[in-house]
N, C-alpha and C positions, 0 to 999 in steps of 0.2 A: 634741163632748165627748172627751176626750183617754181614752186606753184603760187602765181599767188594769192591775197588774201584778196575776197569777196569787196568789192567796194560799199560802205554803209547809203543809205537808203537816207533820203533828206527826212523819209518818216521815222527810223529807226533814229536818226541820230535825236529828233526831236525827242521820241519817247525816252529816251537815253538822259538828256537832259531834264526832260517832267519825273523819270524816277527820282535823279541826282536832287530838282528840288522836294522832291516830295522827302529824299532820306531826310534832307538839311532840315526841311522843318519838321522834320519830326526830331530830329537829333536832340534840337535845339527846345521843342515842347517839353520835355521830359525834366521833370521838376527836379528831379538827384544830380546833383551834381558828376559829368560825365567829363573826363578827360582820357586823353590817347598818348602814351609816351613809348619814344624808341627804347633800343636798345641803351642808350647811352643817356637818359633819364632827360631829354630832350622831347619839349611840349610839342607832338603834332597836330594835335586837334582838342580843343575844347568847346561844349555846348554854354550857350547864354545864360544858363544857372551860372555854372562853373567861374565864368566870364564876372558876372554881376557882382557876387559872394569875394570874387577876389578885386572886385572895387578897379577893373579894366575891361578894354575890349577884347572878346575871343581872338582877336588878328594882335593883339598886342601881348597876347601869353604865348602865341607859338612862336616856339624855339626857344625859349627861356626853359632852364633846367625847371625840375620837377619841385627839386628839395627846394631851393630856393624860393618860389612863389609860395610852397605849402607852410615848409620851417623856416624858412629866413634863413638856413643855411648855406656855407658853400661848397658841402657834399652833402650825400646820403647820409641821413642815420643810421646808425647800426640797426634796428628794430624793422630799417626798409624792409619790407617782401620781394622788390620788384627784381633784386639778381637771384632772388632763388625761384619766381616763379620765370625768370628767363632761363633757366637753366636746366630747370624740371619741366616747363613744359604746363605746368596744374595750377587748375585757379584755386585762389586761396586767399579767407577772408580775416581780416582783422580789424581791430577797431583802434582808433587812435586820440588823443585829445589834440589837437593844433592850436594852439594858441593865438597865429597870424591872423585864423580863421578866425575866433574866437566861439569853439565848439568842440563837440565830440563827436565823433563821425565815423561812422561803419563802411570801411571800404571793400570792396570784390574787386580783385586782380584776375584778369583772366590774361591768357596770353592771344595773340594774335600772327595765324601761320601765312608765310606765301606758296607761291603752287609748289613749292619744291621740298615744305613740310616745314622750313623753318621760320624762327620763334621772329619775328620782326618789332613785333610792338608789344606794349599792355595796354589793355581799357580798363580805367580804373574807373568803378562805378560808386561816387562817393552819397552815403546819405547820411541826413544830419539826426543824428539819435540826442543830441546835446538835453530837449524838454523830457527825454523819454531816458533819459539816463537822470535827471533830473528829478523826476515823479516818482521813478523806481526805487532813487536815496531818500526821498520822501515819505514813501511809502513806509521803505524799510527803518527810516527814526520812528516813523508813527508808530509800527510795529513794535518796534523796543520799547517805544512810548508805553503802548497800550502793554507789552508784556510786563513793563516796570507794576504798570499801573494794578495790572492783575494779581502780579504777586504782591503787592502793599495790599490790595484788596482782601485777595484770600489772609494776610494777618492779620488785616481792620475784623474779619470775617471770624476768623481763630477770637481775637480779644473778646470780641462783641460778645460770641456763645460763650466764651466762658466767665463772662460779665454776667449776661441770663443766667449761668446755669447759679454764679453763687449769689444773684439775685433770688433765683428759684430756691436755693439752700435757706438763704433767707428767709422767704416765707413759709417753706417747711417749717421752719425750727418756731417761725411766728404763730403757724398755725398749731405746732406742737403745745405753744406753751399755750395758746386759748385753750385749748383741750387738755393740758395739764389744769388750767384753773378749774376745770367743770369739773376733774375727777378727784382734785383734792377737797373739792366741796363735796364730793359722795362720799368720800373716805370717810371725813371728819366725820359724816351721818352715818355711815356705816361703821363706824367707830364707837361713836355715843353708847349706843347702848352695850356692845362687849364690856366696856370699859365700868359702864354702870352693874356690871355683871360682877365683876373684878373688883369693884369697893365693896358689892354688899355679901361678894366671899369672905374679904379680909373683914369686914368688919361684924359678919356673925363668928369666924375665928377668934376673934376678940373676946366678942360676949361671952360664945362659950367657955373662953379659955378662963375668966374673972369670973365665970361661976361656976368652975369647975368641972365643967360638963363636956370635956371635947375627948373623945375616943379617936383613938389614932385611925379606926375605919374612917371616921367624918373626915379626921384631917388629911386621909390620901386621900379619900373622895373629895374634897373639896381643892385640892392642890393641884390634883389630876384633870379636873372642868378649869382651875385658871390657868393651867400649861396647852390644853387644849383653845383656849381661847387668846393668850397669847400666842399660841402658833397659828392661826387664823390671821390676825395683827400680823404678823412677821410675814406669811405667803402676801398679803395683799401690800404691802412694803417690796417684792421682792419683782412682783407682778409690775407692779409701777414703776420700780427703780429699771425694771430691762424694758419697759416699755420705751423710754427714753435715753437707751441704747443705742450706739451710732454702727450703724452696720457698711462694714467696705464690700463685701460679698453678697452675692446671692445664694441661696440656699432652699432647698426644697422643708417645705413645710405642712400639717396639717391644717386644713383651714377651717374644719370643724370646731379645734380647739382654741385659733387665733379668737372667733368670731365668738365662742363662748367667754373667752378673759375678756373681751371688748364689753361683754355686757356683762359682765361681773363690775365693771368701773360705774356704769353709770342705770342699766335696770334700778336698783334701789328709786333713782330718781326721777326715773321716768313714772317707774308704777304710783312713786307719791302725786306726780300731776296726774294719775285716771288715768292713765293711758296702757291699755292690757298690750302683751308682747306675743303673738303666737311665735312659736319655731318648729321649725320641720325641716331635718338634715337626714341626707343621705350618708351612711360611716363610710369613714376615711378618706374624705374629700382631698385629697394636695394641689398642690402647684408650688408653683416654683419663682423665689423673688427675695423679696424684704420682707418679713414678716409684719417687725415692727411697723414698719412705714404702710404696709398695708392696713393691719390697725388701727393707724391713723386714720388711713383714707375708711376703711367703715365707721369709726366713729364719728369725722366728719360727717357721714351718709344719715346715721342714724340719730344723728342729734339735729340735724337738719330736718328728718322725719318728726320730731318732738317738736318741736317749734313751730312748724306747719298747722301741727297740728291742733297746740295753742292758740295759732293767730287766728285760726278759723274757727277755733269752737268747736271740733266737730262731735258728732253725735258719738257716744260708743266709742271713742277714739281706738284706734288697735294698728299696732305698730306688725307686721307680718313678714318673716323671712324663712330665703327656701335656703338649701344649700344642696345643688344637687351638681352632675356632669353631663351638660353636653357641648356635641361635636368636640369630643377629646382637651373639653377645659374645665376646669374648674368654675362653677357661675353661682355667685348671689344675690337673690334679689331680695330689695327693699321695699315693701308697699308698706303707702299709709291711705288712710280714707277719707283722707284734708280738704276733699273737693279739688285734688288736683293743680298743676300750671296751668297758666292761662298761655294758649297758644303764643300770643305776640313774645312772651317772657319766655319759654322754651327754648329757643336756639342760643338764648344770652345765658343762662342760668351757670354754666360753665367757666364764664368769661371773671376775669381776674376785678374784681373790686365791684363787680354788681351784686347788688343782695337787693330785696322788697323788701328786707325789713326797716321798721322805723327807726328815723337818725338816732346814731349811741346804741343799736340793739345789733350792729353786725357788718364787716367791714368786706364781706364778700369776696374772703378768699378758701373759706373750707372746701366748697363745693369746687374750686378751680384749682388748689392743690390736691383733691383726693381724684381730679381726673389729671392731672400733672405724674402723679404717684403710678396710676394704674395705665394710664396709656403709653406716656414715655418711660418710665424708670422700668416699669417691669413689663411693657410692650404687650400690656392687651389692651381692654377694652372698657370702659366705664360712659353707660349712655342712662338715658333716662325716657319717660314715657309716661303718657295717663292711660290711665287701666280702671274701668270698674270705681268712677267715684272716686278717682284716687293718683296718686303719681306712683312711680315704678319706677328704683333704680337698680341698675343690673351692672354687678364685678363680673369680669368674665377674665380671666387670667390662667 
C-alpha cells in the first residue's frame, strides 16, 4: 500500500500562508521592476513596480506575452535573451532602451528550475538606468566640452606667450635703443677730442709743409698717431655696431671682457659726473648665453647705479664691481653708496614700468628687462640688495 503523505497541521498550514504573504509583500516592495515569464514568453507573475510603470494591474499583465507589453510587439525581438537564457540555462544581463516604457533599462535574466532540474520560467529583474544613462551622456558632452575647451585654451595659451614674448622683444629692442642713445652721446665725447687730435695733425702738416719744414720722419710720425687714432674711432664703431647684433644662439663667452666693452661705452661719462669706478675681476670668468643682450642687462645695472647716485648726491660717489665664481656660476656684482632702496620700493623695483625717478626722467623698464634678460633668456639669476650704505646688484649666470 503506497504511504501516505502526513496531514498539514491547521498551524503549518497558517504559517504556510503568513510566509506566502510575507513573500508577496515583499515581491511587490521591491522598487525594480520584477516580472516572471514562461517558457513561451507568457507573463506569470509581476510585482506593483512593474504593474504601475506599465500603466495596469499586476492581475491584468498575467498571461499576456512579454514582447507585447514591453515592445508593442507581436513577437520577440531578435535582441531577446530570454530563448538563449532558456536554453543555456545562465543568467545574463543586458540593457535595453523601450520606448513603450519610455526609458532605458538594465535587465537580469535569470532562469527558473523545477525539482526535476528543468528551465520553467525567467525572472526578469528590470532597473531603470534611463537618469543614470542620462548624466553619464552628460557627463560625457561636458567632458568633450571641457576637452574642446582645453585645447582652445592651451592655443589662447600658445598665442598669449608668444604675444609676451614679442611684446618682451619689444621692449628689449626699446630698452636697447635708450641705451643706444646714452652711448652715442659718450661716443660723440669720446670722440671730440681724437678728432681734435686729427685736425691739429693735418693742420701742423700744412704749416710745415708751406714752410718747408716737414721731413718725411715728422710726416710718418705724424700719419702713424692719425692711423692709430683712427683705428681707435673704427674698434669703438665695431664695438657698438656688434653690440646691436641680434643673436639666434647661445654661446659661451668671457664675461671679464663683455663687462670691460660695457664700460668702455659709457666710464668716460660716468667719471665726468664724480662718480669713481673700482673693478676687481677674477681672470677668465665665462658663462654661457647672449652676450650681447647680457650687456644690455649690465649696462642697464650700471646706469642705474649712476643715477642713483646723482638723485641722491652722495658723498664720494663710487660705483664698485666684483667679477668673480661662485657655486659653479659665474656672478657680478654692482654696488653703489646711493644710500640704498627703501624697503617698501624693493620687491617692485624689477616690475615692468616702475621707476622713482621724476616724471620724463625714466619709463621703468631697464631694470625689468635686464632681470627679463638674465632670469629667463639665459636662466639664472638677477636679484638685488642693501649692503653697507648702499644697494647691491648681483648677475649670477
Amino acid at each position: 500500500m503506497p504511504t501516505e503523505k502526513p496531514a498539514v497541521s491547521q498551524e503549518e498550514h497558517e504559517q504556510i500562508i503568513h510566509a506566502k504573504r510575507d513573500w508577496e509583500q515583499t515581491f511587490d516592495a521591491v522598487t525594480d521592476l520584477i516580472v516572471i515569464v514562461d517558457n513561451d514568453h507568457n507573463i506569470v507573475r509581476v510585482n506593483r513596480a512593474m504593474a504601475e510603470r506599465c500603466g495596469c494591474t499586476p492581475r491584468g499583465l498575467v498571461g499576456r506575452k512579454c514582447f507585447e507589453v514591453m515592445h508593442d510587439t507581436k513577437s520577440a525581438p531578435d535582441y531577446c535573451p530570454h530563448a538563449r537564457i532558456a536554453a543555456c540555462g545562465k543568467p545574463e544581463t543586458s540593457e535595453f532602451t523601450v520606448g513603450k516604457l519610455n526609458g532605458t533599462f538594465e535587465v537580469t535574466m535569470s532562469p527558473v528550475f523545477n525539482a526535476e532540474g528543468q528551465i520553467t520560467a525567467t525572472v526578469h529583474v528590470v532597473r531603470d538606468v534611463t537618469e543614470k544613462r542620462r548624466q553619464e551622456e552628460l557627463l560625457a558632452a561636458q567632458q568633450k566640452q571641457l576637452e574642446e575647451i582645453n585645447r582652445s585654451l592651451e592655443s589662447r595659451i600658445e598665442n598669449a606667450v608668444a604675444e609676451l614674448r614679442k611684446k618682451d622683444d619689444i621692449l628689449i629692442q626699446q630698452s636697447r635703443l635708450t641705451a643706444m642713445g646714452e652711448m652715442i652721446s659718450n661716443i660723440a665725447h669720446q670722440w671730440r677730442q681724437p678728432l681734435n687730435n686729427i685736425g691739429l695733425i693735418v693742420q701742423s702738416l700744412q704749416l710745415a709743409f708751406k714752410a718747408n719744414d716737414l721731413s718725411v720722419e715728422e710726416l710718418d710720425e705724424d700719419i702713424a698717431e692719425t692711423m692709430k687714432v683712427l683705428q681707435q674711432i673704427s674698434e669703438t664703431i665695431d664695438d657698438f655696431r656688434t653690440f646691436f647684433s641680434y643673436e639666434k644662439e647661445a654661446s659661451s663667452f668671457i664675461v671679464n671682457d663683455l663687462v670691460s666693452r660695457a664700460l668702455s661705452f659709457v666710464e668716460p661719462s660716468i667719471k665726468r659726473k664724480g662718480i669713481r669706478i673700482d673693478f676687481d675681476a677674477e681672470p677668465g670668468i665665462t658663462a654661457n648665453g647672449y652676450p650681447n643682450e647680457y650687456v644690455q642687462a649690465f649696462l642697464n645695472i650700471i646706469l642705474n647705479a649712476r643715477d642713483a647716485l646723482l638723485e641722491h648726491q652722495a658723498q664720494n660717489p663710487t660705483v664698485t664691481i666684483r667679477i668673480f665664481r661662485e657655486n659653479g656660476r659665474s656672478t657680478v656684482t654692482v654696488r653703489d653708496n646711493g644710500g640704498g632702496i627703501r624697503d617698501d620700493i624693493l620687491p617692485k623695483i624689477f616690475d615692468p614700468y616702475f621707476s622713482t625717478k621724476e616724471q620724463g626722467m625714466g619709463v621703468g623698464i631697464g631694470l625689468y628687462m635686464a632681470k627679463m634678460i638674465i632670469d629667463k633668456k639665459m636662466h639664472g639669476c638677477l636679484s638685488a640688495r642693501n649692503v653697507d650704505g648702499g644697494a647691491e646688484f648681483r648677475i649670477e649666470v
